[in-house]
C-alpha positions in Angstrom: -74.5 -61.4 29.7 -75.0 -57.4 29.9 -78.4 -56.0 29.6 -79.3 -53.8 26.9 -82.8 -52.2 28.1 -83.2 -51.5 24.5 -86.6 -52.7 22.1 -86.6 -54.1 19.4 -87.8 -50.5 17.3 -85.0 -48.9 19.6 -81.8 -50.3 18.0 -80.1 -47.8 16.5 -76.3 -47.0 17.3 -75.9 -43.5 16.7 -75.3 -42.2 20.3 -72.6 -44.9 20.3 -71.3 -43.5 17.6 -71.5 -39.7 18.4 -70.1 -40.7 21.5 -67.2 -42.7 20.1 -65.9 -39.7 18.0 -66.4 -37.2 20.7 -64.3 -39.6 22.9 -62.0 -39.9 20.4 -61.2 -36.1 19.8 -60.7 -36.0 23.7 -58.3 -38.8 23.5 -56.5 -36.9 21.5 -56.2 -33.8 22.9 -55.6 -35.3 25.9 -52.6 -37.3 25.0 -50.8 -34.4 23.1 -51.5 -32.4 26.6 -49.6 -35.6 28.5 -46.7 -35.7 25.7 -46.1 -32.1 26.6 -46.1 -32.7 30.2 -43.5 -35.3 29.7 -41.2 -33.4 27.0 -41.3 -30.1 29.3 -41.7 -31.4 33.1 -40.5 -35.5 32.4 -40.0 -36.9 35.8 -38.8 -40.5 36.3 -41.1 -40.9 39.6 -44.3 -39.5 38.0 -43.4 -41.9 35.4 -43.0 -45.1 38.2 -46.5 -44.1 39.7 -48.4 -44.1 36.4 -46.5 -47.4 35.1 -47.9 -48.9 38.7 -51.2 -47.7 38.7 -51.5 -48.9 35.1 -49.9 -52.5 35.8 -51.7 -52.5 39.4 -55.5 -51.9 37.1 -54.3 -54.6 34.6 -53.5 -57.2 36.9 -56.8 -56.2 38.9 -58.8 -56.7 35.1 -56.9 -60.0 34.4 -58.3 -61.5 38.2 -61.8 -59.8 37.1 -62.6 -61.9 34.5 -62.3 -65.2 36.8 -64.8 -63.4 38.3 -63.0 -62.5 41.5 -60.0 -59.7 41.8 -57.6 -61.1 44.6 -57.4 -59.4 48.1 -53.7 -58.6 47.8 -54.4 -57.1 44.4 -57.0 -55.1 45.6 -54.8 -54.1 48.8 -52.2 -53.1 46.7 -55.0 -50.8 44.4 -56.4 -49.7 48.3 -52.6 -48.8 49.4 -51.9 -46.6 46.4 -55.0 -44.7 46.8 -54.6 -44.2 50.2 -51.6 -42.8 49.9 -52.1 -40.3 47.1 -54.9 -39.5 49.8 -51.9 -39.1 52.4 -50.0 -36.9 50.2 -53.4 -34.7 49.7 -53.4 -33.7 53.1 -49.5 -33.4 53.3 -49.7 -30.9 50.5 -52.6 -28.7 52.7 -50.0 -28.6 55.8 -48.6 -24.9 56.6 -50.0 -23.4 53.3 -53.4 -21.1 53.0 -56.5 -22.1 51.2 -57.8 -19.9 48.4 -60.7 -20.5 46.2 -63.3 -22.7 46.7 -61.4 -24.9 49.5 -61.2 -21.7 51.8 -64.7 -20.8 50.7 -65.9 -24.2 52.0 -64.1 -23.6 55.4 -65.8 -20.6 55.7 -69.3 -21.3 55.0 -69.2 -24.6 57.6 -67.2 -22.5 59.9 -69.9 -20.2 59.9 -72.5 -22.6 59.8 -70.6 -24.3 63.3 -70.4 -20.4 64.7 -74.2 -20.0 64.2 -73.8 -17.3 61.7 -75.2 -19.7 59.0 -73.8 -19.9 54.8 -71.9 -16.7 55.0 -68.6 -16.2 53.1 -66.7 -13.4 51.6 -64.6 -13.8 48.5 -62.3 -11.5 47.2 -63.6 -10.9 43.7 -67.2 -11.3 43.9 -67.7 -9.8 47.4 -68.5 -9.9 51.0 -71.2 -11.5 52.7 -72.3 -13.9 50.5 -74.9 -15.9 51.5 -76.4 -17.8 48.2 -73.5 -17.7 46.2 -72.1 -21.1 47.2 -75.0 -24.3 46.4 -75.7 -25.4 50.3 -75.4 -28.9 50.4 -71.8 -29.3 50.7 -70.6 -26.6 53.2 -74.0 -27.9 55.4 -72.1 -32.0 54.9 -68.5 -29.9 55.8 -70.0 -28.3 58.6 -72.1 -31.4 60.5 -69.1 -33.9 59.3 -66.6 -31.0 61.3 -68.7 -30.9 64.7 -68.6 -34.9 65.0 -64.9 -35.1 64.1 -63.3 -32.0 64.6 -62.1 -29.6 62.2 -58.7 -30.3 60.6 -57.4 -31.8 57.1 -57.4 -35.2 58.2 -61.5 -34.6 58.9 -62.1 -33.1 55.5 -59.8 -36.4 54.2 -62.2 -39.2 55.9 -65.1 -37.2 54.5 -63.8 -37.7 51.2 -62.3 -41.2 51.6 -66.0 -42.4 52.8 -67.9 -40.6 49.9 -65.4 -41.6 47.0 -66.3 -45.8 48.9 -69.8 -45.3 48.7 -69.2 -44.2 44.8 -67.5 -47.2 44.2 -70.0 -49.4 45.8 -72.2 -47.8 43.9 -70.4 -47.9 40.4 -69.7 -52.1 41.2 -73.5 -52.0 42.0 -74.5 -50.3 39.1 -72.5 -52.8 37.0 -73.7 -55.9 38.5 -77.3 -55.0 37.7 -76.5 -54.2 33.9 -74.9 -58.0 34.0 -71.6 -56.8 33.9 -70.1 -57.7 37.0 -66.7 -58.1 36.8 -66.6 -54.9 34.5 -68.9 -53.4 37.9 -66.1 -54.8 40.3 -62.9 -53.3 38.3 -64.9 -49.8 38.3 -65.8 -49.6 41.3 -61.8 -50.3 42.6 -60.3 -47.8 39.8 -63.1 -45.3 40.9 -61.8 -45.5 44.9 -58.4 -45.3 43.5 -58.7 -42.6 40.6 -55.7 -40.0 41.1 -57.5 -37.0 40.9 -60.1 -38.4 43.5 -57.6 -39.3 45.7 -55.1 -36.2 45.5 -58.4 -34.0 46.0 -59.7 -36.1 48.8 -57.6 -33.7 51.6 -59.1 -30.6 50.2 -62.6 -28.6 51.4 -64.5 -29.3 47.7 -67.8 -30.4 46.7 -66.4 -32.7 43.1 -66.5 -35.9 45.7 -70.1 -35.5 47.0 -71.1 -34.5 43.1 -69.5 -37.8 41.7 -71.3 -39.7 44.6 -74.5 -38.3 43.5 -74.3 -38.8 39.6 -73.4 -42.8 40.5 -76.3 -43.1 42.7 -78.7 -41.6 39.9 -77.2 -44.0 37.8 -77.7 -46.8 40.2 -81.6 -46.1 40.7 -82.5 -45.2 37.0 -80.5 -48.9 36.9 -83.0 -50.6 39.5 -86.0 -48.6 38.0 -85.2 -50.3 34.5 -84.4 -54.0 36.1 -88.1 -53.7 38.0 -90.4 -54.7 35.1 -93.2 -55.2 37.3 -93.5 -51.8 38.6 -94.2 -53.2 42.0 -91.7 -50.3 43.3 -93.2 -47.6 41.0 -93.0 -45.1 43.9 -90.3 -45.9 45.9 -87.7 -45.8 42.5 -89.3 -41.9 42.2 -88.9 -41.0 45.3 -85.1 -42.3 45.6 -84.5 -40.8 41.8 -86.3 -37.1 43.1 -83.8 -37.3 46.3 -80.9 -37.4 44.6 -81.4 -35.3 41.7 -82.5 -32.7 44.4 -79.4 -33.1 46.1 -76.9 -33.1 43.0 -78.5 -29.7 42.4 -77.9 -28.3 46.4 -74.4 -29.6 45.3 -73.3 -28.7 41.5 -75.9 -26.1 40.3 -74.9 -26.4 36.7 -75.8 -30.1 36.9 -79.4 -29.6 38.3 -80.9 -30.5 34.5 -78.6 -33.1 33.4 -81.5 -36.1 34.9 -83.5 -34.2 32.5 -81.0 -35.2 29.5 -81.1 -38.5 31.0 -84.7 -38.6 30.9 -85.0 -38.4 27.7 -82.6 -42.0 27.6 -85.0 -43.3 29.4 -87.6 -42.6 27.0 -85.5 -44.2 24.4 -85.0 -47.2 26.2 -87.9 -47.5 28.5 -90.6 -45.2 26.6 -92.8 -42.3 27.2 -95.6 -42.7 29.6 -93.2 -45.0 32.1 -90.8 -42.3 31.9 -93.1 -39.5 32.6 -94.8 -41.7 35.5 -91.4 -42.1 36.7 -90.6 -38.5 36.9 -94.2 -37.6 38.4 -92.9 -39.6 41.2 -89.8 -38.1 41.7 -91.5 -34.8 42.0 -92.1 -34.9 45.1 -89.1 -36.0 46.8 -87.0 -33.0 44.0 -89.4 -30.4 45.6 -89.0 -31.9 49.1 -85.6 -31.2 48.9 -85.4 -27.5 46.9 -88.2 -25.9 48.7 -86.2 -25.5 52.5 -83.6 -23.4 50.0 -85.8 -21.8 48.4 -88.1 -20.6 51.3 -84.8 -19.7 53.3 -83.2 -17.6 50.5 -86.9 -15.7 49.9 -86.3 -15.3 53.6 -82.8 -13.9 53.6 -83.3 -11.4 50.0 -87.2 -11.3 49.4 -86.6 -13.0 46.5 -86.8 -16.6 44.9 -83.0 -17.9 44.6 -83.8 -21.2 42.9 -80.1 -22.5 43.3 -77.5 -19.5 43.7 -76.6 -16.2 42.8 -73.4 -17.0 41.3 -74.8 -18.2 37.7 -75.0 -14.4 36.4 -71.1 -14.1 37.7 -70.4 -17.4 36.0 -72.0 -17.1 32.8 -69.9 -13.4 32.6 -66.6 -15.5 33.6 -67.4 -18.0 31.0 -66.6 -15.8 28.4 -63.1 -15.5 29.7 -61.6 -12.9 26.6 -64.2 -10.7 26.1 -66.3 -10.8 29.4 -67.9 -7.3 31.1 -65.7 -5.6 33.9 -67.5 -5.7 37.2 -69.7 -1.9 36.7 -68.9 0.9 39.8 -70.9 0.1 42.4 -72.1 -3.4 42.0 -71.4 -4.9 45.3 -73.4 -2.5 46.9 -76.1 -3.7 45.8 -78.0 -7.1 46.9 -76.3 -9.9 46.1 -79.5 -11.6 43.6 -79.2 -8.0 42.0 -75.7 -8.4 41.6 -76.2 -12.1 39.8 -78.5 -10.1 37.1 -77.1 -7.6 36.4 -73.8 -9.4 35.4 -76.0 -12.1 33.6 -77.6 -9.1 31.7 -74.2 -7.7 30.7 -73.0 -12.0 29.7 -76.1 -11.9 27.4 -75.4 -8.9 25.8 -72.1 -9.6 25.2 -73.5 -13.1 24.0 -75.9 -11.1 21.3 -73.5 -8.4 20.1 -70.6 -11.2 19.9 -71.9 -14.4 19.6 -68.5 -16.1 17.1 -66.3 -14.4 19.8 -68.8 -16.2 22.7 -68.3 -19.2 20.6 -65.1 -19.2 20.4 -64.6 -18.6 24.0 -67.2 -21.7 25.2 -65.3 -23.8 22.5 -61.9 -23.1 24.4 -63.1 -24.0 27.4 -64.7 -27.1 26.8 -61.3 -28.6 25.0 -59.2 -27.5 27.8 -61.9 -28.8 30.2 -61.9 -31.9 28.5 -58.2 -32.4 27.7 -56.9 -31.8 31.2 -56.9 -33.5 34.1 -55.4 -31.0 36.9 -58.1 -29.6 38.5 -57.1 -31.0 41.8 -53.6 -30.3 41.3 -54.9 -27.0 40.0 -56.4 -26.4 44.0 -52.8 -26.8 45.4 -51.2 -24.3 43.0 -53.3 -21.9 44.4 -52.4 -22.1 47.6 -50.5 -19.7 49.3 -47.3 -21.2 49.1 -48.3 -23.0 46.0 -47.0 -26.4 45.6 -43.5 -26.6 44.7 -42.5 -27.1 41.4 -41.0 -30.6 42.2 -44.2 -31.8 43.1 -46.0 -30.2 40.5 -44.3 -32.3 38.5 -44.4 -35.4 39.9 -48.2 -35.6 39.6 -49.2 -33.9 36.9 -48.2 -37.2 34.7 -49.7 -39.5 36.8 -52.9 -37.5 36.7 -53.0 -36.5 32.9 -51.6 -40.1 32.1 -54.1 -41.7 33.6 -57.0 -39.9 31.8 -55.2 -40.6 29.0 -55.5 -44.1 29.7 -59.2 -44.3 30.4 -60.0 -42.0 27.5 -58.2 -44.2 24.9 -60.1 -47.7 26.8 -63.1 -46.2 26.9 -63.1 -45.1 23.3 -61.7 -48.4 22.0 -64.5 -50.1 24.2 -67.2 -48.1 22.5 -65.5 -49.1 19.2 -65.2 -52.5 19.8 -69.3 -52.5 21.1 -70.0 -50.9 17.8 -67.9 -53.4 15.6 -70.2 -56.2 17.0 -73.4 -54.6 17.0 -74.0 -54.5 20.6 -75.5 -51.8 22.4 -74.4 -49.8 25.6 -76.8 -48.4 28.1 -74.1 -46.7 30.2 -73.0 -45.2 26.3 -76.4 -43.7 26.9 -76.2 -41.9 29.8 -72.3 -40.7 29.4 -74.1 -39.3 26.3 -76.5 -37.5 27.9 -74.5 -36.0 30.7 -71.7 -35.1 27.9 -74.7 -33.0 26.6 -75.7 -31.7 29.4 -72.7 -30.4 30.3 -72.0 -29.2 27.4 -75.1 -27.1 26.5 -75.8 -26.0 30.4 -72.7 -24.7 31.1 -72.7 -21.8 28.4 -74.1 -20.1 31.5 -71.6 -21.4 34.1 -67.8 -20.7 34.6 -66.8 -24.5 32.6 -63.9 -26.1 34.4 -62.1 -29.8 34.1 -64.0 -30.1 38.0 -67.2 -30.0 36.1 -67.2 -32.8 34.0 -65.5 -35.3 37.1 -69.1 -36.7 37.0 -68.7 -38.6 33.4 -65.5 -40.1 35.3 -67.3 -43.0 36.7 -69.4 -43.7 33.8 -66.0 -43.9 31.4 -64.9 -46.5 33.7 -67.5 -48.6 33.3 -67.5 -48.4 29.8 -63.4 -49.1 29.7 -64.2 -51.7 31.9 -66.9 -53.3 30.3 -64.5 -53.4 27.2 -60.9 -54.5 29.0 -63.2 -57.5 30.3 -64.4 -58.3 27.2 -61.1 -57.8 25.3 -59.9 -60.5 28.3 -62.7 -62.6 28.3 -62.4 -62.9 24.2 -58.3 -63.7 24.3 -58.9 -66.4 27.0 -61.2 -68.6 25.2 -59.0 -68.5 22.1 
């Protein structure tokens, strides 16, 4: 039976219901985005590969409810992802990185070189030292002088992280008392398309999602220890990976705060506060060696990076501030302000138009689900057309797919009165995302974090659906 950390004063469903219509408006969009696909680029093997990694997930949730998922099922699951993982680095062979990838290679290149996190970019300048969050080039980097540097490296960094997520997502579900929901998430996690077809790429979204499943797990562990025997130890876990998720995604380094305040509603206020008293330490353990190395390098405190003045200018896409003469002359934390200045001006003066523009971005964030395909079109040569093709289905169609579960899972949960605690924290990272990233460049790569936690919740309700039909 699944847990519900809830009180008896604490039983109110409105988060499940804000979160069921928010899922459903995504579902929507997201399907007439895959319809489209299909009426402009329909391809019969994109088609063949969605069909299979549907039926392949079915069967898998069919085994799940016995309790077990069978070894040739889950081979089969294993198989597929490892070769969209294949095809990742296939795709990276004879072609030039641009964007982040290639920004990644640089900053562990340097790092290997000895000339530390140093990159230059062609639109926001050279020598960049702060622009990039540290913790993923400084992974790149160590992971490259063990193993060598080559695509197939960068794919067994990936192909490790994205196991330990789904260890952690089938862990996660086992201590809510869902653990066949726990089991079939953790295998469609390994196995997500756009984790896999990413996975032979230099980018930080696997190491993110790793992160965000690991909070999950220890706020998880932290709720099942009644006693408090642990107090410490659940802090100090909590601080190091919330640390850590911000040295990673900086526009995520509040969403435990959002989630925080879930805890408050399920656990209450003085634990919760306790809790986060504890984690203090470990957080600051792990900011203050960035911190003290960027007052260092500029003479200045650079909390995370410089880049969130650049973003939050980028964010408003239509309408943003050129870059003014002379700006990368200047120091790079100068640089950040003064384009965050000219963002909140713009932001005052304008704020429908800035409206307008965050509101676009978050429904095309939201509705697709190419930002790893996205990577390979800007290569240099981009992917071919033909291949374009033959993954964009499988990756839209699948988001479809979990979209649509999860939101007739949260509907069905809601029908029967039952509450969700993973509802909870989707909730609260959907609002963290949301209201944080007014001051970031938005992208579909910055919400991959909610992807684990909407597989649990499908699962949770394909299990149930199962579990219901069988003892008819």
């Amino acid at each position: 039976m699944q847990r519900t950390f809830t009180t008896a004063g604490q039983s109110s469903r409105w988060p499940d219901s804000i979160l069921l219509g928010g899922l459903a408006l995504i579902t929507v969009a997201a399907a007439a985005v895959l319809v489209v696909s299909l009426y402009e680029r329909f391809n019969p093997f994109a088609l063949a590969a969605l069909g299979l990694w549907l039926g392949s997930m079915a069967l898998a949730a069919t085994q799940a409810v016995t309790g077990r998922i069978d070894w040739r099922a889950i081979l089969g699951i294993v198989a597929f992802s490892l070769l969209m993982r294949w095809w990742s680095v296939e795709l990276t062979q004879g072609v030039a990185l641009r964007v982040d990838p290639m920004n990644y290679t640089n900053l562990a290149t340097a790092v290997l070189e000895g000339r530390g996190l140093i990159t230059d970019d062609v639109q926001y300048g050279r020598d960049l030292r702060a622009y990039f969050p540290p913790l993923y080039p400084l992974v790149l980097a160590g992971w490259w002088a063990l193993f060598g540097i080559s695509a197939w490296s960068t794919l067994a960094l990936a192909t490790v992280t994205d196991a330990i997520a789904a260890w952690a997502l089938a862990d996660s579900g086992r201590r809510l008392g869902m653990a066949a929901a726990g089991k079939l998430a953790g295998l469609a996690c390994f196995a997500w398309p756009a984790f896999a077809l990413g996975a032979g790429l230099p980018q930080k979204e696997s190491l993110t999602v790793l992160l965000g499943v690991l909070l999950l797990r220890g706020v998880v562990i932290w709720l099942n220890d009644t006693t408090g025997a642990h107090r410490w130890r659940h802090g100090l876990w909590l601080g190091l990976w919330w640390g850590l998720l911000a040295l990673v995604q900086a526009s995520l380094a509040i969403a435990p705060a959002f989630v925080a305040l879930v805890l408050v509603w399920q656990r209450g206020f003085w634990p919760t506060l306790r809790l986060g008293l504890t984690a203090l330490p470990a957080l600051l353990a792990v900011l203050l060696p960035w911190w003290v190395r960027n007052w260092l390098v500029f003479g200045a405190f650079v909390p995370l990076t410089t880049a969130s003045g650049f973003m939050a200018n980028s964010a408003l896409v239509h309408i943003r501030a050129p870059f003014p003469p002379g700006i990368f002359d200047l120091p790079e934390p100068e640089r950040a302000q003064i384009m965050g200045g000219l963002a909140r001006d713009i932001l005052f003066d304008n704020p429908l138009g800035a409206a307008r523009e965050y509101a676009r971005s978050l429904a095309w964030g939201f509705a697709f689900e190419e930002a790893s395909l996205a990577r390979y079109r800007h290569t240099v040569p981009p992917i071919s057309a033909e291949n374009h093709a033959r993954l964009e289905v499988l990756l839209q169609g699948s988001w479809t797919a979990l979209l649509a579960s999860a939101t007739l899972a949260t509907w069905a949960r809601l029908r029967r009165g039952w509450s969700d605690p993973v509802a909870l924290y989707t909730l609260a990272l959907f609002a963290a995302i949301g209201l944080t990233n007014v001051w970031f460049e938005f992208g579909e790569r910055h919400r991959l974090i909610l992807t684990p936690f909407l597989l649990l919740i499908a699962a949770g309700g394909w299990i149930a659906w199962l579990t219901r039909k069988n003892q008819r």
